[in-house]
N, C-alpha and C positions, 0 to 999 in steps of 0.2 A: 789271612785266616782261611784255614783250609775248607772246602767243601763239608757237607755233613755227607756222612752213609748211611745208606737208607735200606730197606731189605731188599730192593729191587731198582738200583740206580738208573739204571736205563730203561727202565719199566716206566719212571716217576713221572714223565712227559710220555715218549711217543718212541716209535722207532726211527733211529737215526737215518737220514738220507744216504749213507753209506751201507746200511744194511743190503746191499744187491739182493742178497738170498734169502728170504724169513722162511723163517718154519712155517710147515704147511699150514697147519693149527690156526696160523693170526688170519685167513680168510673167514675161515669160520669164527672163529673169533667178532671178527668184526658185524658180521651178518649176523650171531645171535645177539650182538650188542644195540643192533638198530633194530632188533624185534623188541629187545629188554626196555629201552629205550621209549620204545612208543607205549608198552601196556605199563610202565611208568608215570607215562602221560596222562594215561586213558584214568588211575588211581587218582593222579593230581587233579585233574579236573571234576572231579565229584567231590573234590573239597577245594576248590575254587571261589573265589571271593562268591558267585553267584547262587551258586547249592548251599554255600555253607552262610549266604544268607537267607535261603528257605530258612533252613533248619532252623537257624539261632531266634527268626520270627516265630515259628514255628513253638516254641520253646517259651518265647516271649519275652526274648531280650530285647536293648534298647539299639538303638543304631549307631553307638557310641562305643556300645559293648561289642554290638559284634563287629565295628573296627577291630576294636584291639585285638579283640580274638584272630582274624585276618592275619594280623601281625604276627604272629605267633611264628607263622613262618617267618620271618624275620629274628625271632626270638630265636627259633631252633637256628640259625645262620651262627648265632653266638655261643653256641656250644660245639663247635665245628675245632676250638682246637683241644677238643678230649681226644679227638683225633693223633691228635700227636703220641697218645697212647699206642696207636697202633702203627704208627711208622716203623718203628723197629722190628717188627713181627715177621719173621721168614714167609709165612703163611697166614693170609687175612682172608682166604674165600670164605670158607664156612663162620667166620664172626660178623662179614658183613652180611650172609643170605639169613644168619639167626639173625642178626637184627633188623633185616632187612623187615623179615617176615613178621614182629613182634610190629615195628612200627607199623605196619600194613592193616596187619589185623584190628589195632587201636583204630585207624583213620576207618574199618567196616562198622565199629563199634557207636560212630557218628549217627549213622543211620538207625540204631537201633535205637537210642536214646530216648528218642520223641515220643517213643511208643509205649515205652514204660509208665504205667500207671502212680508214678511217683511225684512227688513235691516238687514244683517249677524249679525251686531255688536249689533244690538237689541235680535237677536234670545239669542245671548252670555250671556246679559246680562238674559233674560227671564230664560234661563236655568239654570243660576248660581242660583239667584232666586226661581226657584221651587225648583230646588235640595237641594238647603241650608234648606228651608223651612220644605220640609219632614223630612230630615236627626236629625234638631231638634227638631221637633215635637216627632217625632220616640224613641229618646233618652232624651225625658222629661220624657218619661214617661213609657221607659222601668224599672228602680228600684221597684217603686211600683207596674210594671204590671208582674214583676217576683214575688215580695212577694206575692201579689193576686192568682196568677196560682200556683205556687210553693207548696201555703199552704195545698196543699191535697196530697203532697207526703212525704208518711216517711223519715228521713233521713238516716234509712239504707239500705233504694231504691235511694239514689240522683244519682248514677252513673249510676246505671242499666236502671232506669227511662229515665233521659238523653239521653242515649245510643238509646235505641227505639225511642225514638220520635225523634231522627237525622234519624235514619236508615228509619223511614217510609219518613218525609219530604226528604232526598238524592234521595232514590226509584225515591220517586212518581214525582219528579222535575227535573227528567232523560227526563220521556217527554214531559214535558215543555218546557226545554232547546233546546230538538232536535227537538220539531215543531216551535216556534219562529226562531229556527237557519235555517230549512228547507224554512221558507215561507222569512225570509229576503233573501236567496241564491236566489229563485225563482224569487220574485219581480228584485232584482238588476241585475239580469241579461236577465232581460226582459225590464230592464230602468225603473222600476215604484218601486223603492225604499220609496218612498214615501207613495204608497198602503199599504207596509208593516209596516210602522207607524203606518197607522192610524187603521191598526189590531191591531200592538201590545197596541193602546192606550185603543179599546173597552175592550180586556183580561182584562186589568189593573184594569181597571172600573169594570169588572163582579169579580173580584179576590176580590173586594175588598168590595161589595154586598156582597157575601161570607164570607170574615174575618169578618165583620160587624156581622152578624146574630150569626153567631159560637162564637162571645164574651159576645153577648146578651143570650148563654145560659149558660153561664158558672156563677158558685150561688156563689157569695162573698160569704167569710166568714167574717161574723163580730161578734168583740166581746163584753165587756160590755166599758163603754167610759171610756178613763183614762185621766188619767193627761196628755193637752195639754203640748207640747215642741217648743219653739222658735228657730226659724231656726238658730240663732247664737250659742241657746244651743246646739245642734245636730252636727254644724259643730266644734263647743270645742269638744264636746267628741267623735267625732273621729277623729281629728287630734291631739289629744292627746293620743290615741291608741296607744300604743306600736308597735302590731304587726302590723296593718294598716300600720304603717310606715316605716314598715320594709318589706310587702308586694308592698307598691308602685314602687321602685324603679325597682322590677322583670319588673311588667305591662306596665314602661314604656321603659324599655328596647326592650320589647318583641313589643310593636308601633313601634321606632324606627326601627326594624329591616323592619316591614313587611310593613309600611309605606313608606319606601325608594326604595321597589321595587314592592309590588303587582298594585301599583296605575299606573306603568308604563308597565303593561306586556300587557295589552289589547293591546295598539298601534304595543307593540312589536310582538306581535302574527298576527296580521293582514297587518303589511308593513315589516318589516324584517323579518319576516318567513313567510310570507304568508299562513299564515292559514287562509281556507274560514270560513263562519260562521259555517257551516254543520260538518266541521271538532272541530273546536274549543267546539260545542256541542256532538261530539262525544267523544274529550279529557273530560272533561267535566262530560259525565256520565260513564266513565271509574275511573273516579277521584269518583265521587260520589258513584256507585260501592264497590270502593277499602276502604272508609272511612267506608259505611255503613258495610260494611263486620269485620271492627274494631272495629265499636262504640263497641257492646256488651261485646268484650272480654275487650277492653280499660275500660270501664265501672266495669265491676268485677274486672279488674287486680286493681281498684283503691278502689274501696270497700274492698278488701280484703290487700292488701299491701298498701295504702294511695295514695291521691294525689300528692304526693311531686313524690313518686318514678314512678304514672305512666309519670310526665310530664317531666321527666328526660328521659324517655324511646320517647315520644313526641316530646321532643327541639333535641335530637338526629339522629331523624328521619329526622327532618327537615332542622336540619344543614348537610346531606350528600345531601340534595336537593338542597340546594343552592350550594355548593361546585360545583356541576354537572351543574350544570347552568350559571358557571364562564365562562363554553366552549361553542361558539356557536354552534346554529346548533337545527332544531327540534328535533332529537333524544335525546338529553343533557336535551332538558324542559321539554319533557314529560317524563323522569327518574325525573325530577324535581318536577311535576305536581302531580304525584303517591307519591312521598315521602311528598308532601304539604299535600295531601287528607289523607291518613292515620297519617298522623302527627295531623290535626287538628280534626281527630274525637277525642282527648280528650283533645287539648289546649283548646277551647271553654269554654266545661263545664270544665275542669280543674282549669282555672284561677278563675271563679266565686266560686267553691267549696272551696278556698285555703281562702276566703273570711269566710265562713260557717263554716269553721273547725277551724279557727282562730280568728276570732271578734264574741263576744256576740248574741245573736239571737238578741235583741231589738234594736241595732245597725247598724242593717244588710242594711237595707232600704239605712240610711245616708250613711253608708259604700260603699257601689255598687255605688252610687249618687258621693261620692268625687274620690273614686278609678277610675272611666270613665271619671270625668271631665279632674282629670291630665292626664291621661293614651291618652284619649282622642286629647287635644293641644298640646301633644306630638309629636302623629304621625302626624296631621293637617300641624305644623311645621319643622317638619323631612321631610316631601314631600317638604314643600317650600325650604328648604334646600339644597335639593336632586336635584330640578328642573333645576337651573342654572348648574350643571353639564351636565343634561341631552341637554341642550341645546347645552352647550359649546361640549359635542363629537361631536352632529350631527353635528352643526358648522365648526366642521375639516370636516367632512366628514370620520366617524366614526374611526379615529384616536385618541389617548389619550397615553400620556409620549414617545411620539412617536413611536408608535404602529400601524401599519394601521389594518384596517378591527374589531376594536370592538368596539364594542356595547355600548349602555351606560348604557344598562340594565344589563350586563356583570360585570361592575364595580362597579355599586348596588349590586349584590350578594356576590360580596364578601366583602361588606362591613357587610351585612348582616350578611356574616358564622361568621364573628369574633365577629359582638355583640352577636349570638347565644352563643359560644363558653361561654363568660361572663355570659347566663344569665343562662348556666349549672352550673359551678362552682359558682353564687349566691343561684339558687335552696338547694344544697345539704350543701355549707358550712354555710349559715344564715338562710333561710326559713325553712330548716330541726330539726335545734335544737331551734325554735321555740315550747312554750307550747301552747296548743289544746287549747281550750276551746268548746268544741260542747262534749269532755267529761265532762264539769261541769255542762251541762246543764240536 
């Protein structure tokens, strides 16, 4: 079965190692993509498990609730293949910077919420609401706006490439992190917690002015028109993909894991451990730090040895994190915290590459599009799953199999270490003796 065609086949991944000559354009290119890159970052982290557990206390939700809500990004991961809508699209810049900016403005909307002199239970619903809305907006239309950005990097730069543009966005959203977390500490403890909304909601707004402009310089590349594809063709030929479906079941493992406990750590940081904001932003860019200190070597160790072996060296890492995390106590998470950060400067890009090295370049778009949807209602529902436990410890009054004093975010990790554990031995004994296909290309 043949290839699909896509608007931008060679766009879909990266620039082929044979390209000797690229057009001038893919330097810059690349350079506004790791400025776009980092004030993307800088937007994600004000809706961050930890702000967007201000807010949701703030508000006066439960810690169950605003799990799920957490999830939500998981949630939007599942509408990723509307996407396939626009694979076919000669031209997708200006549908991904409008929706870029619509979702943008939703997630500034966060901040304003609190402040509205409205009914709790309206505020709840407002914020479920914006949040949902971003969350998929965000994830329609990341597949295409990864083949878009992606197409000006060679592929035997994917890692390396990767690697810097985390390490600049980590840097540069160290102070971010720590002036949002300094002016929420200030306000709240002056009683005008509220003032620091509606700062954090103008940032949002200017961040996203910003992402705005930096998308509008970045030059498609398009190629000559092909053969349109029907969205039902695309989703046949890759769920009938071999290796796709023999990659899925990693992706939704590795949801389950971190969806059953990152969506619940914010609450847990700031009422059982009492971390201030100022702290949590210090964790934070110690974590950020520690990753960006990795990406590069993470990046070469996987260029040079493969993605299989560096994600194996990754799930590792971060199964002695959670292990550590079984034990209360702030010293036990932030051993936890450091083993997350360097663990994930190469599960990110690792799992998308594992994609690239494996499924056909003209595939690729659909691929990323069905690989997030389930990957995606995975973790959505693994939090939902998760929640009623989380209720039911605090309910004893953080007792569990008659146990007093733990946690319930205690009992998530190690449920966590054991599907890591799984998703090591799926890595190595089925993903690995997987055939390549990014060598046929």
């Amino acid at each position: 079965m043949k290839d699909l065609k896509t608007a931008v086949p060679e766009a879909s991944a990266s620039c082929t190692e044979n390209d000797a000559r690229e057009p001038e354009y893919y330097k810059t290119n690349r350079l506004l993509y790791i400025i776009e890159a980092a004030v993307e970052y800088f937007i994600a982290l004000f809706v961050g498990s930890a702000y967007l557990a201000k807010l949701t206390t703030s508000i006066g939700m439960s810690d169950g609730l605003t799990g799920v809500l957490s999830s939500f990004i998981s949630l939007g991961f599942g509408f990723q293949l509307l996407a396939l809508f626009l694979s076919g699209k000669k031209k997708i810049k200006r549908t991904i910077i409008l929706m870029h900016l619509i979702n943008q403005l939703s997630f500034s909307m966060l901040y304003l919420i609190p402040v509205f002199d409205i009914p709790s239970g309206v505020k709840t619903v407002m914020f479920a609401a914006f949040l949902l809305m971003g969350e998929v907006l965000q994830n329609v239309i990341y597949s295409p706006k990864m083949t878009w950005l992606m197409s000006s990097v060679r592929n035997n730069d994917r890692g390396s490439f990767t690697a810097k543009k985390e390490i600049v966005s980590l840097i540069s959203g160290v102070i971010i992190s720590f002036g949002m977390g300094a002016v929420i500490d200030y306000f709240e403890a002056a009683g005008e917690l509220n003032v620091a909304f509606i700062i954090g909601g103008i940032t949002l707004f200017a961040l996203t002015v910003i992402h705005t402009a930096l998308l509008f310089g970045i030059k498609e590349r398009v190629e000559e028109k092909e053969e349109s594809v029907s969205v039902k063709l695309q989703i046949k030929e890759a769920v009938t993909d071999k290796n796709l479906m023999k990659l899925i079941p990693l992706f939704m493992l590795w949801n389950i894991a971190h969806y059953i406990t990152t969506p619940f750590y914010g609450t847990y940081l700031q009422k059982e451990l009492a971390f201030s904001m100022s702290a949590i932003a210090l964790l934070s860019a110690v974590g950020a730090l520690a990753r960006a200190l990795c990406s590069i070597p993470m990046g070469k160790f996987a260029d040079r040895f493969s993605f299989v072996n560096m994600l194996t060296v990754c799930y590792t890492i971060v199964l002695i994190g959670y292990i550590f995390n079984i034990f209360a106590g702030g010293v036990f998470y932030i051993v936890y915290s450091l083993c997350h950060a360097i663990a994930m400067a190469g599960i990110n890009s690792g799992t998308v590459n594992l994609v690239y090295d494996y499924v056909g370049r003209s595939k690729r778009t659909g691929t990323l599009a069905i690989k997030n949807t389930v990957a995606g209602f995975t973790g959505f529902f693994a939090t939902l799953a998760a929640r009623p436990l989380v209720d039911y410890i605090q309910g004893e009054g953080n007792r569990f199999l008659g146990i007093d004093g733990v946690y319930a975010q205690q009992v998530l990790s190690s449920f966590a270490a054991v599907i890591v554990v799984i998703i090591i031995l799926y890595l190595n004994f089925v993903v690995r003796k997987m055939e390549k296909r990014i060598d046929k290309e």
